[in-house]
TORTOR-627402 format. One record per residue (C-alpha): residue in one letter; y, z, x negated; residue number from 1. Coordinates in steps of 0.1 Angstrom, whole numbers, plus 2048, in hexadecimal, padded with zeros to 3 digits. Example, Ala and Ser with C-alpha at 12.3 -4.5 7.8 and 13.67 -1.06 7.14 Angstrom:
REM residues 2
<atom "A" <7D3 84E 785> 1>
<atom "S" <7F5 847 777> 2>
REM end
This chain:
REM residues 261
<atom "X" <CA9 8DA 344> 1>
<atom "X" <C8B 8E7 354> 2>
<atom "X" <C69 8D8 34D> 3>
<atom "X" <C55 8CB 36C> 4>
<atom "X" <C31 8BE 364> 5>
<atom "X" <C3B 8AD 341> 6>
<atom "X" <C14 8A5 33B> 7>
<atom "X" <C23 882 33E> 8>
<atom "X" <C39 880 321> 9>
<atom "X" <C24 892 30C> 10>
<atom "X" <C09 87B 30D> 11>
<atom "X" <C1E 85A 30E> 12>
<atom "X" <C29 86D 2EA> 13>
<atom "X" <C08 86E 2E4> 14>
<atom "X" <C03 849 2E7> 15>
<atom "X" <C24 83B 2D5> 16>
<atom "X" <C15 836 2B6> 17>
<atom "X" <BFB 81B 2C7> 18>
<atom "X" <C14 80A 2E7> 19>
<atom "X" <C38 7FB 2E5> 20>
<atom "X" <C4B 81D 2EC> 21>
<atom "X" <C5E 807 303> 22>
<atom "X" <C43 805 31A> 23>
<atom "X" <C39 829 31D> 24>
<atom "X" <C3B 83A 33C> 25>
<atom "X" <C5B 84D 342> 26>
<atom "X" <C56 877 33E> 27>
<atom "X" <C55 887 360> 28>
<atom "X" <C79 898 35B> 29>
<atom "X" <C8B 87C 358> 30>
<atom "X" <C7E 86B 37A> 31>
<atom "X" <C94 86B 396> 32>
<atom "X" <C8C 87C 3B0> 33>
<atom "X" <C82 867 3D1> 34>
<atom "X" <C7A 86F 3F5> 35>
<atom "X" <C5A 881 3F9> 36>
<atom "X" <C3F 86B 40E> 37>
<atom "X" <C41 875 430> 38>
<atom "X" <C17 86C 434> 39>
<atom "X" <C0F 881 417> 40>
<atom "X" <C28 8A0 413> 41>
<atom "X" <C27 8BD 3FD> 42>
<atom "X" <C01 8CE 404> 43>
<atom "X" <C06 8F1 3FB> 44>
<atom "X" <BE2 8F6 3F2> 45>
<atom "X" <BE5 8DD 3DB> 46>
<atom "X" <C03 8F3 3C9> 47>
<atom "X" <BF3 90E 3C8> 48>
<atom "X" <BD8 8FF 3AF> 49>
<atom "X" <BEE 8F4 39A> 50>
<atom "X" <BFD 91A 399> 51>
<atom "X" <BD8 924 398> 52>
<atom "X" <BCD 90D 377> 53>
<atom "X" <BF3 919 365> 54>
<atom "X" <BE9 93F 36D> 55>
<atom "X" <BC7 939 359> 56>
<atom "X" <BD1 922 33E> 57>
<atom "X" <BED 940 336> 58>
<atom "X" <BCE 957 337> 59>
<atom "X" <BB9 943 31A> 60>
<atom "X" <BBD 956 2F8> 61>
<atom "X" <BAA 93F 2E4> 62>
<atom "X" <B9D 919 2E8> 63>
<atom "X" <B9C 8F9 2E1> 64>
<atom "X" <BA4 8D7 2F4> 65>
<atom "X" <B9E 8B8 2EC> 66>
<atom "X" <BAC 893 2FD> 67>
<atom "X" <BA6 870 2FC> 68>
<atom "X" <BC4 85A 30D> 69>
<atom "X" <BC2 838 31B> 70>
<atom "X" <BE5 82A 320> 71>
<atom "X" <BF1 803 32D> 72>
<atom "X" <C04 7F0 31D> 73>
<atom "X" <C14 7D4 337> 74>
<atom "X" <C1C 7AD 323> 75>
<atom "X" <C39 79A 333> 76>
<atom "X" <C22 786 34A> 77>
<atom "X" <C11 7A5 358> 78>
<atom "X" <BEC 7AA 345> 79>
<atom "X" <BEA 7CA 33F> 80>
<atom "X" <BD8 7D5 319> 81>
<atom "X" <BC9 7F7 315> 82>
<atom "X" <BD2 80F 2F3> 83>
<atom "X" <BC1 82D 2E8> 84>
<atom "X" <BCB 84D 2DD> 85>
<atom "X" <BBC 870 2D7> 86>
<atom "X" <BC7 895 2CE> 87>
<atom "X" <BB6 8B7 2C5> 88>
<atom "X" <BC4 8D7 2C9> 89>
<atom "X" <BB7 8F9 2BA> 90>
<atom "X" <BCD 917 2CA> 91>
<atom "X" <BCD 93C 2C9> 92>
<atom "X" <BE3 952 2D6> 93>
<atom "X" <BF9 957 2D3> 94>
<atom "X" <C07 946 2B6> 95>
<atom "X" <BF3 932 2A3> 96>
<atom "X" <BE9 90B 2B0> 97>
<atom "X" <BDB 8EE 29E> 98>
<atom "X" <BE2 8CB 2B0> 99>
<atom "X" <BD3 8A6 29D> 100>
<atom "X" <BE0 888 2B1> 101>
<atom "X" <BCD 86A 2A4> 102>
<atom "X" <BD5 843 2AE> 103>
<atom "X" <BCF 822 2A0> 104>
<atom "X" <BF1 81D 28D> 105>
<atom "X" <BF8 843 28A> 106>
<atom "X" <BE6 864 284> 107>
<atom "X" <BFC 885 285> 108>
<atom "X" <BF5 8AC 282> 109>
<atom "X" <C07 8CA 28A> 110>
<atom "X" <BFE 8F1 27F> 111>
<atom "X" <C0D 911 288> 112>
<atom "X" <C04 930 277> 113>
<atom "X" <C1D 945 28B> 114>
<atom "X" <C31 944 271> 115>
<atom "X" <C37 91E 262> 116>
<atom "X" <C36 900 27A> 117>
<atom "X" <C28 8E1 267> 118>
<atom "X" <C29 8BA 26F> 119>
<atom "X" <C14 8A4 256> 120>
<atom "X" <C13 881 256> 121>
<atom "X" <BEF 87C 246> 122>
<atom "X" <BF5 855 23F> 123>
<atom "X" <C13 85A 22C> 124>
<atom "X" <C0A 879 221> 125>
<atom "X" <C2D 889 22C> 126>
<atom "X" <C32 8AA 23C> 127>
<atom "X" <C4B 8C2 248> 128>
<atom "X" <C4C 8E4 24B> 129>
<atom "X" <C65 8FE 25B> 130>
<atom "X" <C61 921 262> 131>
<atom "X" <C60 92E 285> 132>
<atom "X" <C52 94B 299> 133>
<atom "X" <C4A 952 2BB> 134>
<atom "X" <C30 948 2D2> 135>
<atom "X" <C23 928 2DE> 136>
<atom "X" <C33 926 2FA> 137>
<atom "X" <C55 92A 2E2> 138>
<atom "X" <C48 90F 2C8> 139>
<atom "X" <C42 8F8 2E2> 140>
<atom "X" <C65 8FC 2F0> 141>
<atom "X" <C76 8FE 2CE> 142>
<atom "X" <C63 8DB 2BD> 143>
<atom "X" <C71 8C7 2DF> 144>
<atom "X" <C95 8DA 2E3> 145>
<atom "X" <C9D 8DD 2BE> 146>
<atom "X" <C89 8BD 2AC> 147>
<atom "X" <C81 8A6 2C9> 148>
<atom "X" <C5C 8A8 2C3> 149>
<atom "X" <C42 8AF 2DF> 150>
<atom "X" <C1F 8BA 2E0> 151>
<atom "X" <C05 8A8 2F1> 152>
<atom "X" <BF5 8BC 30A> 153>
<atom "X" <C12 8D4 306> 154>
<atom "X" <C13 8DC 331> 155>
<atom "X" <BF3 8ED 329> 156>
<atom "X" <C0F 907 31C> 157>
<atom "X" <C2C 907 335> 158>
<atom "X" <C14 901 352> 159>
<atom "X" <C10 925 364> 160>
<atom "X" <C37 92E 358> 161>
<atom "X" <C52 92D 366> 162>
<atom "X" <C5F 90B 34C> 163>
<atom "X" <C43 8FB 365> 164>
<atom "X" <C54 8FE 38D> 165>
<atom "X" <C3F 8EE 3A4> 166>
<atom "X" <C5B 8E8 3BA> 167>
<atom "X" <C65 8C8 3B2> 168>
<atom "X" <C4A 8B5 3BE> 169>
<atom "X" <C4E 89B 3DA> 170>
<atom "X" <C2D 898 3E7> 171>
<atom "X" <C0A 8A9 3DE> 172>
<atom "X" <BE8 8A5 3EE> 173>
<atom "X" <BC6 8AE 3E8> 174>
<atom "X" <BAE 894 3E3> 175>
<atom "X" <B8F 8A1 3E1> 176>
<atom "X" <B73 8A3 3C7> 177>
<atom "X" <B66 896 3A9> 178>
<atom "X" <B4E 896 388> 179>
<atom "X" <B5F 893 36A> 180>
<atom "X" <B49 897 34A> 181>
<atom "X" <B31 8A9 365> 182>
<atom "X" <B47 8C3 372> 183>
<atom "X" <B4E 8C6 390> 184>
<atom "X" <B74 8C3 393> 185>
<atom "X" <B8E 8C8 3B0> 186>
<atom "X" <BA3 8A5 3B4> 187>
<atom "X" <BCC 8A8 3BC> 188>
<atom "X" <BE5 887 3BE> 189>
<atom "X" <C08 893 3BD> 190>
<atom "X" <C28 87B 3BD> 191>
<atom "X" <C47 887 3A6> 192>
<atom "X" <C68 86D 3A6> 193>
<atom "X" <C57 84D 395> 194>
<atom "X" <C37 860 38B> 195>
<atom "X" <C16 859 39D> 196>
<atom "X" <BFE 876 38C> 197>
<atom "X" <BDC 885 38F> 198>
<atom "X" <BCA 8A3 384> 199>
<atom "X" <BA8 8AD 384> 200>
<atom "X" <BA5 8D3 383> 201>
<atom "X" <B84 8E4 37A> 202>
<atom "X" <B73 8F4 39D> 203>
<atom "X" <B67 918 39A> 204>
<atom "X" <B77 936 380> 205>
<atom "X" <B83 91E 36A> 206>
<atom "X" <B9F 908 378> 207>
<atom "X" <BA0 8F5 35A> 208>
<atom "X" <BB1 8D1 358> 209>
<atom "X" <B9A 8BA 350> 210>
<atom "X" <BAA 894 358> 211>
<atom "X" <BCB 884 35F> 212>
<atom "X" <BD8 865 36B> 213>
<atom "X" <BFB 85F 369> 214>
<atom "X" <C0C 83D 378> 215>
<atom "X" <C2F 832 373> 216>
<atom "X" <C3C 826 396> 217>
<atom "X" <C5C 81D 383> 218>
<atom "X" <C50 7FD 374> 219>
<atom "X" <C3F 7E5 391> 220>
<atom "X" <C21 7DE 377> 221>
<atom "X" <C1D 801 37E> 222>
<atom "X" <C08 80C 35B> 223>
<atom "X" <BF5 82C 35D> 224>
<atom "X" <BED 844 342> 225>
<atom "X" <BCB 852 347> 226>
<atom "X" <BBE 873 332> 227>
<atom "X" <B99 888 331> 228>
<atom "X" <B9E 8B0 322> 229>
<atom "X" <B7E 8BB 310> 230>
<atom "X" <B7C 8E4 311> 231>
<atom "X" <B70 8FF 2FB> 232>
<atom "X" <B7A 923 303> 233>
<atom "X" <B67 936 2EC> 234>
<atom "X" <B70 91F 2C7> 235>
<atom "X" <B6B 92E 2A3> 236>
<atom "X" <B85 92A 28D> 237>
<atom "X" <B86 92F 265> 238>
<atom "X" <BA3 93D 258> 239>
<atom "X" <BB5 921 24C> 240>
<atom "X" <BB4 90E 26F> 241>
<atom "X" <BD8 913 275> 242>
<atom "X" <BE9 916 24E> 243>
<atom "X" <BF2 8F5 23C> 244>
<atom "X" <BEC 8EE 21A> 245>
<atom "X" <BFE 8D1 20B> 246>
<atom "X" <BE9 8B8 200> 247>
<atom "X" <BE8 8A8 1DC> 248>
<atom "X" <C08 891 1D4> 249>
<atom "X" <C18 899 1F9> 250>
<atom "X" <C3A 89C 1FF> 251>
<atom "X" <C51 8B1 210> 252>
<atom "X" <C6A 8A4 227> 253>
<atom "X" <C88 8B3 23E> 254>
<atom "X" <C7F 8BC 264> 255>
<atom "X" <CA1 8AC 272> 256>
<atom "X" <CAA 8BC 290> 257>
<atom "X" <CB4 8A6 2AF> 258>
<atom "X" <CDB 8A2 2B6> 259>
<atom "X" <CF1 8C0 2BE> 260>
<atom "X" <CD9 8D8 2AF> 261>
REM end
């Protein structure tokens, strides 16, 4: 099943450990498709910097990103409470990629050292470890295909490939310009079956993501996501950024892969 824009899901994964999963914004696969908004169709321009921002993130050999979420959680009378979550990524191409997600009830860390994927559980001091080569592009495909686990951020990867069309959008529009952390950033709204979602791309050379804001039309509360990216392109890494070393008294347990694998 192709991936279209799954920004979504990854950070509504991202947030699980701190909001009832059952109120978590669908992914953007698995909304139906609806008419597109006959005041507000498809703006080619607007396409085309998404292509743009894919064609450079694809370009970037070395960096690291860093995001703090704010998602909704929606009570049965309709207040709406706040959660946070947060995740830092070291990556180098093109195989090696160190994520921590961190949250209230759960903090998590993955490392990839092109040659041994890693998930450790620091609270229960738990991890597991299966070997796997390839690039990231292949890891990230691999950990959601074959184990049912996704990255956050992990559109920074597929975006600018073809496992990210940007044909199945039902309306997109520019809407201007903003500051965000004082950058100047070019503002586009697009509309994809029950997603509402916005990006801020860097102006200028680097046509880097820098917010989004993603609402679920499918519930009438309508919660929203809402995410910043902090950049560095030019990172120094030691040598054991991406290798794991079992802590003291860990234990080892069995990566299960998902059904029918």
């Amino acid at each position: 099943m192709p991936r279209t824009f799954t920004l979504a899901a990854a950070l509504a994964l991202l947030l699980a450990a701190a909001v009832s999963e059952a109120q978590q914004p669908q992914p953007a696969s698995a909304a139906p498709a609806t008419p597109a908004a006959a005041a507000n169709p498809v703006d080619a321009d607007a396409v085309r910097a998404l292509k743009a921002m894919g064609t450079y993130l694809q370009s970037l050999k070395r960096f690291t990103v860093n995001t703090d979420l704010v998602g909704e959680r929606v009570l049965a009378d309709g207040q709406k409470l706040q959660h946070m979550a947060s995740a830092r990524m070291s990556v180098q191409r093109p195989d090696r990629i160190r994520v921590v997600m961190e949250s209230a009830r759960m903090d998590r860390e993955l490392f990839y050292d092109g040659k041994t994927v890693t998930l450790f559980t620091p609270a229960q001091n738990m991890y597991s470890a299966v070997p796997f080569s390839g690039n990231l592009n292949a890891l990230v495909d691999a950990l959601e295909n074959h184990y049912g686990v996704q990255l956050p951020l992990q559109d920074l990867f597929l975006w600018g490939t073809p496992e990210a069309p940007e044909d199945k959008l039902d309306s997109a529009m520019n809407a201007g310009q903003d500051i965000i952390d004082g950058v100047v950033c070019d503002h586009y709204a697009f509309r994809q079956g029950m997603l509402d979602w916005q990006i801020w791309i860097q102006s200028g050379s680097r046509p880097l993501p820098r917010r989004l804001v993603i609402v679920n039309r499918a519930d009438d509360a309508r919660p929203q996501s809402a995410s910043t990216l902090d950049w560095n392109l030019s990172p120094s890494f030691a040598p054991t950024t991406f290798s794991f070393v079992p802590p003291k008294g860990s234990r080892k347990i069995e990566l299960v892969p998902v059904k029918g694998n």
